[in-house]
VOBA-132609 format. One record per residue (C-alpha): residue number from 1; residue in one letter; chain; x, y, z. Coordinates in nm, 2 decimals. Layout:
SITE_keza_fiti_kekol_x_y_z
SITE_NUM_a_A_X_Y_Z
...
This chain:
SITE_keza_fiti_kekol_x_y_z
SITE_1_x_A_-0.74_2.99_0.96
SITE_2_x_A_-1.05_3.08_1.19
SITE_3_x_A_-0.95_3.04_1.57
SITE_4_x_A_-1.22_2.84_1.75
SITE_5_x_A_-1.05_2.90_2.12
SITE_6_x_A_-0.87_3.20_2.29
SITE_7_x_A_-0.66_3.15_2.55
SITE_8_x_A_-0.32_3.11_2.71
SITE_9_x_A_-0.02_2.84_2.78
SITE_10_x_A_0.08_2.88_3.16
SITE_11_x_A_0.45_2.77_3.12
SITE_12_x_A_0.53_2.85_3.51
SITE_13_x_A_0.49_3.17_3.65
SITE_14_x_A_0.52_3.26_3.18
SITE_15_x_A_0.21_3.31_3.05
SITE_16_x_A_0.16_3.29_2.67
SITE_17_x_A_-0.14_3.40_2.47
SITE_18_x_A_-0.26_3.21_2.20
SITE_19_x_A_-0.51_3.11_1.98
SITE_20_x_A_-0.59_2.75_1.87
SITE_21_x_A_-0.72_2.64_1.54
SITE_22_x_A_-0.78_2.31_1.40
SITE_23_x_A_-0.49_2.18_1.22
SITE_24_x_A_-0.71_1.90_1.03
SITE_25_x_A_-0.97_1.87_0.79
SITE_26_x_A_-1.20_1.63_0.70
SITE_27_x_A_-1.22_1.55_0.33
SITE_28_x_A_-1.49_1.27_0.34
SITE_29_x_A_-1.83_1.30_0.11
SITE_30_x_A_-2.13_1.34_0.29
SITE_31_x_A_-2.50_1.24_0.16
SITE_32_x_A_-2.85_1.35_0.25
SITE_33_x_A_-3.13_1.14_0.29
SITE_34_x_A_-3.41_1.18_0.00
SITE_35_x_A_-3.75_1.01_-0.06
SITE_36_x_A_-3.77_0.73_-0.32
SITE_37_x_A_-4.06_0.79_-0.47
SITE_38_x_A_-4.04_1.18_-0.51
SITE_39_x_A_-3.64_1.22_-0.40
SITE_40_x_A_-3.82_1.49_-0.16
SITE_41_x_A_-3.48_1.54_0.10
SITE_42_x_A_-3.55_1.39_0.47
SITE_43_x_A_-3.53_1.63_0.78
SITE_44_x_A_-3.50_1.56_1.10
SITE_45_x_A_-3.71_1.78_1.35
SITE_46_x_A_-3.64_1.84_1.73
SITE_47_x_A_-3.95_1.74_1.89
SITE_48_x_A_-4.11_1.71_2.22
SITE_49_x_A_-4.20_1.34_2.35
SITE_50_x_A_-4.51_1.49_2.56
SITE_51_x_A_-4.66_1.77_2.35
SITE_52_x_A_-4.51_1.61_2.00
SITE_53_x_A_-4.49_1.99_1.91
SITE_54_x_A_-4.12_2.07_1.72
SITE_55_x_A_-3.91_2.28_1.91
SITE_56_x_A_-3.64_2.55_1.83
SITE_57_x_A_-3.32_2.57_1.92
SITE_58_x_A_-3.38_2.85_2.16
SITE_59_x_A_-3.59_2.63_2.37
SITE_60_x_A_-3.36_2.33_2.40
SITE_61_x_A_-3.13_2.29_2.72
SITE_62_x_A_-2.92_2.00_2.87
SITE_63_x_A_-3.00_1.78_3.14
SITE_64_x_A_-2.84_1.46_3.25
SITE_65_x_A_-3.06_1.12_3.21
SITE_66_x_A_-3.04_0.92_3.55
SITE_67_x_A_-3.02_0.57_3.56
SITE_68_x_A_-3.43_0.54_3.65
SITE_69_x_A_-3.45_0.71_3.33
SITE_70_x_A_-3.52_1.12_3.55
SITE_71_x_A_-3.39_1.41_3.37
SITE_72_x_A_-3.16_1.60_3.59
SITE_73_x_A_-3.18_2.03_3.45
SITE_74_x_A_-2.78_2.17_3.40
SITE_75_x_A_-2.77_2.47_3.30
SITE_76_x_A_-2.48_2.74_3.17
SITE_77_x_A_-2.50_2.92_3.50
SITE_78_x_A_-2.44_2.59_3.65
SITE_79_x_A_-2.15_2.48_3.46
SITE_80_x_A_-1.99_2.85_3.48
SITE_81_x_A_-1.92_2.83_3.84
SITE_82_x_A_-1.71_2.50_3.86
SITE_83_x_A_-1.38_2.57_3.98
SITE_84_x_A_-1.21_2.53_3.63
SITE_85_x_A_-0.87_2.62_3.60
SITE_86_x_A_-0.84_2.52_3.27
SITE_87_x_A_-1.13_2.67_3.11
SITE_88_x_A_-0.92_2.95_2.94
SITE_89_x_A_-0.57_2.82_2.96
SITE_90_x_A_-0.34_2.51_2.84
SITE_91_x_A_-0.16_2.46_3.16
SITE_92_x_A_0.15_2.24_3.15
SITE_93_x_A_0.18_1.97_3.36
SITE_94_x_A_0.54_1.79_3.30
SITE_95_x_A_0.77_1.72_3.03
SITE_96_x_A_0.82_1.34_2.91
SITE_97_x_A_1.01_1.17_2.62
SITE_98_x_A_0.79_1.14_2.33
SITE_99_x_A_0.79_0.75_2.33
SITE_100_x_A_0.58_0.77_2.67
SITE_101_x_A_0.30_0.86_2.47
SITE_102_x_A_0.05_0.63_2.38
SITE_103_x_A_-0.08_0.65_2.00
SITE_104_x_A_-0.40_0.49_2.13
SITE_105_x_A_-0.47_0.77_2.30
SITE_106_x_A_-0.43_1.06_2.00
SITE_107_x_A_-0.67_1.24_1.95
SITE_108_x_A_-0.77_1.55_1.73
SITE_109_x_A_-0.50_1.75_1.64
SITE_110_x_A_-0.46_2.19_1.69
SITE_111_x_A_-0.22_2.44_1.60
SITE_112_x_A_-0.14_2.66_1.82
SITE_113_x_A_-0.09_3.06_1.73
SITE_114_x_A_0.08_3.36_1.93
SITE_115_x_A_-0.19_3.59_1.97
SITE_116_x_A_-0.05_3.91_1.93
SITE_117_x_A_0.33_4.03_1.92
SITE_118_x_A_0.40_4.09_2.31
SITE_119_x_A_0.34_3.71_2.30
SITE_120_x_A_0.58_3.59_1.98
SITE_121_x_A_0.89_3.59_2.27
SITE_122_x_A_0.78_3.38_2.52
SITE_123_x_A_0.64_3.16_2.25
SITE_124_x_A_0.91_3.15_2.04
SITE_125_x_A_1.12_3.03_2.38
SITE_126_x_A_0.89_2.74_2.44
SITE_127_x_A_0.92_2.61_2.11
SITE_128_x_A_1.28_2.61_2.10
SITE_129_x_A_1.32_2.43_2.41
SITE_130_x_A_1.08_2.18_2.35
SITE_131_x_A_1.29_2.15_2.02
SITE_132_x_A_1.68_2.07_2.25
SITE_133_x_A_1.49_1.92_2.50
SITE_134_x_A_1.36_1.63_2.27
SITE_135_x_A_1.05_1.59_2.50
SITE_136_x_A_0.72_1.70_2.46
SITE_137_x_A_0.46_1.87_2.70
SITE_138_x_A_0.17_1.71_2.85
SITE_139_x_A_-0.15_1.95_2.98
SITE_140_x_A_-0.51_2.02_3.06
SITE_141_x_A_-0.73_2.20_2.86
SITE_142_x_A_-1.10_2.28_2.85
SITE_143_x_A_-1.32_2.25_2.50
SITE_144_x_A_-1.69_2.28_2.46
SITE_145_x_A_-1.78_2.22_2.85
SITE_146_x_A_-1.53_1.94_2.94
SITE_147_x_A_-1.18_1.94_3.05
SITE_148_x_A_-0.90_1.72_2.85
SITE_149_x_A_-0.57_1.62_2.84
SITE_150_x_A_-0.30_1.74_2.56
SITE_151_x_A_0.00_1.70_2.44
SITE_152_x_A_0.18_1.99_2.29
SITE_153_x_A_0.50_1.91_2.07
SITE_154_x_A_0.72_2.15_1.79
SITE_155_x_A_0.65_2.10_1.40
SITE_156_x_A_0.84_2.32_1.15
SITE_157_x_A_0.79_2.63_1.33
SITE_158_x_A_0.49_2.58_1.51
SITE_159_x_A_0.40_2.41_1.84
SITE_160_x_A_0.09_2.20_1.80
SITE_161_x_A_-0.15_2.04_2.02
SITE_162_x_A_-0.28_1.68_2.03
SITE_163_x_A_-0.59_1.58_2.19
SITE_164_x_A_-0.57_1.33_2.40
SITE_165_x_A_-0.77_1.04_2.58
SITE_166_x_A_-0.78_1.00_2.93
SITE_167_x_A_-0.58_0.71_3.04
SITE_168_x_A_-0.92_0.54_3.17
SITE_169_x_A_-1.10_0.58_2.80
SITE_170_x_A_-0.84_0.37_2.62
SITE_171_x_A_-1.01_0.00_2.68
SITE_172_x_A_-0.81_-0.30_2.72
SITE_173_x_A_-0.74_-0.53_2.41
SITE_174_x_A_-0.74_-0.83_2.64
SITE_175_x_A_-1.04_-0.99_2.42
SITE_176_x_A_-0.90_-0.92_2.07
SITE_177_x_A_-0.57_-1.14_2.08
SITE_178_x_A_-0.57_-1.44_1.88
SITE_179_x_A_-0.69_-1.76_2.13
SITE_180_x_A_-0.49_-2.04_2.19
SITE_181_x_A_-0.06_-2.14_2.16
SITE_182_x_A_0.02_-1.95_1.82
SITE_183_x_A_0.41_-2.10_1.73
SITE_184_x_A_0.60_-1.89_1.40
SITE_185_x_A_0.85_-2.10_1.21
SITE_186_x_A_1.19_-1.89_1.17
SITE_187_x_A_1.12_-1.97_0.77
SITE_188_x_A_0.78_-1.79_0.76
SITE_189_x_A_0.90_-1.48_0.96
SITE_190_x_A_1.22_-1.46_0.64
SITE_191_x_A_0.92_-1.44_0.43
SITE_192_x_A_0.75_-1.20_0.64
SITE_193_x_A_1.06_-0.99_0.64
SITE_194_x_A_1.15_-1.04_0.26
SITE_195_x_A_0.78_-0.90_0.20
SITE_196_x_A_0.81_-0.60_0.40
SITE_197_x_A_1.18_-0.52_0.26
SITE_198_x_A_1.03_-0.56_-0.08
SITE_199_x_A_0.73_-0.29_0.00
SITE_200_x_A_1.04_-0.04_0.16
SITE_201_x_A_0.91_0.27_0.28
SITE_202_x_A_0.66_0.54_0.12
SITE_203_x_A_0.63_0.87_0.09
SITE_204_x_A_0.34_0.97_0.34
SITE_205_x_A_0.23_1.27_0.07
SITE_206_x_A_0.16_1.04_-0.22
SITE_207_x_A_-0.13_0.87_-0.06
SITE_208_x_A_-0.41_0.95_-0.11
SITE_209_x_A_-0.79_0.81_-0.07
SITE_210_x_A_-0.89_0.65_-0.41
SITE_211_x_A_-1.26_0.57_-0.28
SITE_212_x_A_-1.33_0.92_-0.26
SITE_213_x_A_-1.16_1.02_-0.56
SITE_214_x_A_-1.42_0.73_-0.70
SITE_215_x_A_-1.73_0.85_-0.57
SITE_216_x_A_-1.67_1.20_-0.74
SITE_217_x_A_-1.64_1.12_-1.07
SITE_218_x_A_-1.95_0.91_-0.99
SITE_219_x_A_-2.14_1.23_-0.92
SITE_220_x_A_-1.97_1.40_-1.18
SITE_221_x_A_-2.07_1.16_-1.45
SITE_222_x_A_-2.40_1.16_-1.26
SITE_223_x_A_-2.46_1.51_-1.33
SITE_224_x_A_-2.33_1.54_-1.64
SITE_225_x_A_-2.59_1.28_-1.73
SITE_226_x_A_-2.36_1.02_-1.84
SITE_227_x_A_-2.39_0.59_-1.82
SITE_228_x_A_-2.13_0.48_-1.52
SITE_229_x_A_-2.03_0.15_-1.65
SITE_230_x_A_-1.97_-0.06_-1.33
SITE_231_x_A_-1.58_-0.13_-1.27
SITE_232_x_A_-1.42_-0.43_-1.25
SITE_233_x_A_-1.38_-0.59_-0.90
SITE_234_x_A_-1.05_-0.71_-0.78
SITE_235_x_A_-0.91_-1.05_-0.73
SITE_236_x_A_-0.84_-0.93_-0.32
SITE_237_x_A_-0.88_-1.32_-0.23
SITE_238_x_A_-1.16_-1.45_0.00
SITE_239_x_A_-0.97_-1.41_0.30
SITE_240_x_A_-0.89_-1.80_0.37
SITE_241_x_A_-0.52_-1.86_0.41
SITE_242_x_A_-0.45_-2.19_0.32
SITE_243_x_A_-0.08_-2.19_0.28
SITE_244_x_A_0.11_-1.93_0.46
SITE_245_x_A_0.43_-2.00_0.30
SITE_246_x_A_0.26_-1.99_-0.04
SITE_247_x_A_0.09_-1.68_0.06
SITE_248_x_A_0.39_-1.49_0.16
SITE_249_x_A_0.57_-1.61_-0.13
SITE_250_x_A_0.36_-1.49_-0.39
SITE_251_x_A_0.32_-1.15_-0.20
SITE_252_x_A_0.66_-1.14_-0.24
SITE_253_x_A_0.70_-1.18_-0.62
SITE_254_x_A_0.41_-0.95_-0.67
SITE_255_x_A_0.55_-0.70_-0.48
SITE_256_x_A_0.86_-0.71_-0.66
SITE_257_x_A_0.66_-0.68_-1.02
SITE_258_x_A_0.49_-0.40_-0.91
SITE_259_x_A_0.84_-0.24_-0.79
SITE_260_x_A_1.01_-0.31_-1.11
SITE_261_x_A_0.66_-0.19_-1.34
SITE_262_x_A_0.72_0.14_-1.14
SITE_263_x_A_1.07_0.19_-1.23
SITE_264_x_A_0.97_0.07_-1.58
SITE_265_x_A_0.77_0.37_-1.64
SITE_266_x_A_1.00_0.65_-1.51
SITE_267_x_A_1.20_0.66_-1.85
SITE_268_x_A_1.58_0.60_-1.77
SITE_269_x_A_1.49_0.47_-1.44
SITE_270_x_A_1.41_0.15_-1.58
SITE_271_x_A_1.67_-0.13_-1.55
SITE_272_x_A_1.78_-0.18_-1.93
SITE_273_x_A_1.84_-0.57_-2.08
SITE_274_x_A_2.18_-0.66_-2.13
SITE_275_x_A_2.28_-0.94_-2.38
SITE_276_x_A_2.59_-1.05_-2.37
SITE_277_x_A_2.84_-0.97_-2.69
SITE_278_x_A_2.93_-1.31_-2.94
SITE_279_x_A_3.31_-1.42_-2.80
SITE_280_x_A_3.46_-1.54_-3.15
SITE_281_x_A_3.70_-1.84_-3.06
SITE_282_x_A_4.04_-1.81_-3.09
SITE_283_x_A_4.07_-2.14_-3.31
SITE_284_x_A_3.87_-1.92_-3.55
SITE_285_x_A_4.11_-1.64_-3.56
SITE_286_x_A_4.38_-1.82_-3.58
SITE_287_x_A_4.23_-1.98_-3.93
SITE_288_x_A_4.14_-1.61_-4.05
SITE_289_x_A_4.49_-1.50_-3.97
SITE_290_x_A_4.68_-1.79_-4.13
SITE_291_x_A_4.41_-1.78_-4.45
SITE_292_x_A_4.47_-1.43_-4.48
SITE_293_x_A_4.88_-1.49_-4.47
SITE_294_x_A_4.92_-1.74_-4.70
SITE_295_x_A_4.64_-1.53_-4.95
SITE_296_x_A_4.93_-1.25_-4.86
SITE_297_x_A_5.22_-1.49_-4.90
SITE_298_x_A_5.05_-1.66_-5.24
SITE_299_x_A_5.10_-1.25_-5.40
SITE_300_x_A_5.41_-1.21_-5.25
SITE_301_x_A_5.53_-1.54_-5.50
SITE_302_x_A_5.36_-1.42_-5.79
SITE_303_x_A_5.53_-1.06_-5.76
SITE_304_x_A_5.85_-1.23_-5.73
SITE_305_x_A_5.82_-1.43_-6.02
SITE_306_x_A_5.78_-1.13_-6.21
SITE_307_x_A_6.11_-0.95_-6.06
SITE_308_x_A_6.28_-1.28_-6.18
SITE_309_x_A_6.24_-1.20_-6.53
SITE_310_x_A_6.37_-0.89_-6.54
SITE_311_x_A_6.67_-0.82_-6.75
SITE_312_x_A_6.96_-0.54_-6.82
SITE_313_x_A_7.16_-0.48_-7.16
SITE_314_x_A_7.47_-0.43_-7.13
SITE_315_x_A_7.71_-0.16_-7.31
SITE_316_x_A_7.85_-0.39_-7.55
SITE_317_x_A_7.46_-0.50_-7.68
SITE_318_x_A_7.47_-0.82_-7.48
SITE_319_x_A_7.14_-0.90_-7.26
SITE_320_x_A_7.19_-1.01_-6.91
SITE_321_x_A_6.96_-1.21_-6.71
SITE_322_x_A_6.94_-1.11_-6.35
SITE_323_x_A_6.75_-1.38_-6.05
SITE_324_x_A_6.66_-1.24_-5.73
SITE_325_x_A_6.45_-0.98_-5.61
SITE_326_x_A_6.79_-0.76_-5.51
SITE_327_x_A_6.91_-0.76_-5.89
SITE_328_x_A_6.55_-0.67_-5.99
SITE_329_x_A_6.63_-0.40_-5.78
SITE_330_x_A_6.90_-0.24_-5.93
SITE_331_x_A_6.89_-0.38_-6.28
SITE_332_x_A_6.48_-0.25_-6.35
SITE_333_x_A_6.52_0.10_-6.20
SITE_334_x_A_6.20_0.23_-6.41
SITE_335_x_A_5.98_-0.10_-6.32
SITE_336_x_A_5.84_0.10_-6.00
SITE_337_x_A_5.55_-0.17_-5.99
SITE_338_x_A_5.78_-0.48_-5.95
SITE_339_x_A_5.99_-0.25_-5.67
SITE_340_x_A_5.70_-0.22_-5.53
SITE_341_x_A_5.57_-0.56_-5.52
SITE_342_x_A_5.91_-0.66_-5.40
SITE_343_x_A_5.88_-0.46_-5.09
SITE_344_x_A_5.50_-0.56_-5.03
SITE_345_x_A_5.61_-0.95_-5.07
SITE_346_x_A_5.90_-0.82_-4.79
SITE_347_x_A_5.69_-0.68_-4.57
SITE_348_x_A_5.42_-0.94_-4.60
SITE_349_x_A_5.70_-1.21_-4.54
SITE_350_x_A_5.81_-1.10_-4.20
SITE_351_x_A_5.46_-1.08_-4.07
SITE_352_x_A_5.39_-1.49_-4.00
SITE_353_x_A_5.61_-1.80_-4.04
SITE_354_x_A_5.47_-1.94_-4.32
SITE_355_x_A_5.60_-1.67_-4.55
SITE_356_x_A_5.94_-1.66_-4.37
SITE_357_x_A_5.91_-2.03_-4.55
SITE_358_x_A_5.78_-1.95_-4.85
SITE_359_x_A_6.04_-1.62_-4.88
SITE_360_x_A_6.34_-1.91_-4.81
SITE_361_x_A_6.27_-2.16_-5.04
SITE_362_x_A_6.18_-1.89_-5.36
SITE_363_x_A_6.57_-1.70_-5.21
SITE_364_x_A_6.74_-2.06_-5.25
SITE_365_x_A_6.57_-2.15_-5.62
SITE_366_x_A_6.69_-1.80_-5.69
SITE_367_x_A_7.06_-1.81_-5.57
SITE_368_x_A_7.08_-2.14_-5.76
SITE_369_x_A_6.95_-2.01_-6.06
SITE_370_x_A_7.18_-1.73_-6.04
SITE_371_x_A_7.51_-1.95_-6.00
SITE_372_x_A_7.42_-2.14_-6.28
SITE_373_x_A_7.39_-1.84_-6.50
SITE_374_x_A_7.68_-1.67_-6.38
SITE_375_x_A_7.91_-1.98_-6.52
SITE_376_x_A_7.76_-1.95_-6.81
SITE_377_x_A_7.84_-1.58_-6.85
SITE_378_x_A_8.19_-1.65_-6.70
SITE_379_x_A_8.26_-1.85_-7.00
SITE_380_x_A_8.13_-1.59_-7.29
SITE_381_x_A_8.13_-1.27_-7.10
SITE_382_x_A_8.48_-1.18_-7.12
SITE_383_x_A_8.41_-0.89_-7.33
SITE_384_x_A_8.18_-0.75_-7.12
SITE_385_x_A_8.39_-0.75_-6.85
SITE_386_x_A_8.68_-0.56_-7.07
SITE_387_x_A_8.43_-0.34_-7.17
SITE_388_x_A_8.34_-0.25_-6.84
SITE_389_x_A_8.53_-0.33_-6.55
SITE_390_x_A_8.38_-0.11_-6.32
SITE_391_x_A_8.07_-0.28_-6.32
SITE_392_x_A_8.02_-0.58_-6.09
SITE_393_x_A_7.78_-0.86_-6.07
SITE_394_x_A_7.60_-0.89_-5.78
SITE_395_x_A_7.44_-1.22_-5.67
SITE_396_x_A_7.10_-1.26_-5.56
């Protein structure tokens, strides 16, 4: 960056050499004036009231206007032998708290350099103790013929310099303030406060100016020799408050909508909609559970009204009935599919109480059965048991 001041910081009895640059820019689009008719660019020329002749800059000087209108001749000469201590150095004055310094009376802002390395030391120790020190420096300074006031204060690693007002150039705001007893009802401030929660905080490097971004593609397109179709103005109100509540209110909601359309468009930053998964009843799992036991308990029957039937021959040619699902067991060793309905019809039975039932009442037909047979087998087996007496009956 181009130094437009040399000089030095008087720190005491310290002297520090350094060079000050301009630590802002401005950015704003300029225009020239042009001719209508011809677009022929305006000029304006330095010229002389009495001889209307124009003048160069060679043969323009300063003077200062009296109030009966007499031009009072000040030359450089003049001006070079005021007693100026300032007109090549940043003297410090005092150290104050940061907060005792007006914004009102910022100015432009300055970096400001070591010039050369015998001064990086001494520099280096007047950052760091403005830095501990919390405070900042206030001084005098002469720029371009006029002496001002400054404030010199640490960023990153550099100290930097802020232009400041004199205390008697920052005008009173005694006219501005609204006229008249203004009252604020506590419920206006919560919406005041909700509003300015909503907004949060920004981050000072996203902004940016839009109008100027706006006027160059408007001289882009011009050039390019494109049609600018005119954009569509903004609903920004009329500037009438009629409701304060209401206006504060729907600030609010928009505010939010824009927060949330923000978040929206970040991908998973978004907030996701949740719906709520269907609670099936427990009336209606109870009636699944008891349909599907008796469907089990309805098999169960049927497989033991096939082991019922099953029958043995014994050695002397006679055939033997056996009831129950135990002699089916043990009498129908090869019928592997009634065994295994048998245990299935088990199992199923000891899962719910209505086959624990239904298992009862088909063991008590079956015991019946069985001691009804047996008489009858009592009475005409007695060869069989001759025959074989190591085999016994077994009773469902």
């Amino acid at each position: 960056m181009r130094s437009i001041w040399n000089g030095a910081i008087s720190f005491g009895l310290v002297s520090i050499p350094i060079k000050l640059v301009n630590a802002t820019e401005n950015h704003s689009i300029s225009f020239r004036q042009i001719h209508l008719a011809d677009g022929g660019r305006i000029r304006y020329r330095k010229v002389c009231e009495l001889d209307e002749e124009e003048v160069s800059g060679g043969e323009i000087g300063k003077a200062y206007e009296d109030a009966d209108g007499t031009m009072i001749p000040i030359t450089d000469e003049d001006l070079a032998q005021l007693p100026l201590p300032t007109a090549k150095t940043i003297e410090i004055v005092a150290f104050v708290p940061a907060d005792r310094i007006d914004p009102l009376q910022m100015d432009a802002a300055y970096y400001l350099s070591a010039n050369g390395v015998p001064a990086a030391k001494p520099y280096t120790l007047l950052r760091e103790a403005l830095r501990r020190s919390n405070r900042v420096a206030v001084a005098k300074y002469a720029l371009r013929g006029r002496e001002r006031l400054g404030m010199l204060r640490v960023v990153d690693d550099v100290i930097a310099m802020h232009g400041l007002l004199w205390p008697d150039e920052i005008r009173a705001p005694q006219d501005a303030a609204p006229e008249g007893d203004i009252t604020v009802r506590d419920a206006e401030l919560d919406l005041a406060d909700a509003l300015m929660d909503t907004l949060g905080e920004v981050d000072m490097d996203s902004l940016h100016d839009d109008y100027r971004e706006a006027v160059e593609e408007l001289v882009a397109a011009k050039a390019a020799g494109e049609t600018v179709l005119p954009a569509e103005p903004e609903d920004t109100g009329d500037g009438k408050v009629i409701d304060l509540i209401a206006a504060l209110e729907s600030s609010v909601r928009a505010a939010r909508k824009s927060r949330n359309v923000e978040g929206a468009g970040d991908g998973d930053g978004g907030m996701a909609d949740v719906h709520p998964l269907k609670k099936t009843s427990s009336k209606t799992s109870g009636k699944t559970a008891r349909t599907t036991e008796a469907e089990q308990t309805t098999k169960a029957e049927q497989t033991t009204g096939t082991a019922k039937k099953t029958t043995h021959r014994t050695p002397t040619g006679k055939t033997v009935t056996r009831s129950g699902s135990s002699t089916a067991k043990k009498s129908a060793p090869k019928s592997t599919g009634a065994k295994k309905s048998t245990s299935t019809a088990k199992k199923s039975a000891g899962s719910a109480g209505s086959r624990t039932t239904a298992k009862k009442s088909t063991t008590k037909t079956a015991t019946k059965t069985a001691t009804k047979k047996r008489t009858s087998s009592s009475s005409g087996g007695t060869t069989a048991k001759k025959t074989a007496p190591s085999r016994k009956r077994t009773s469902a």
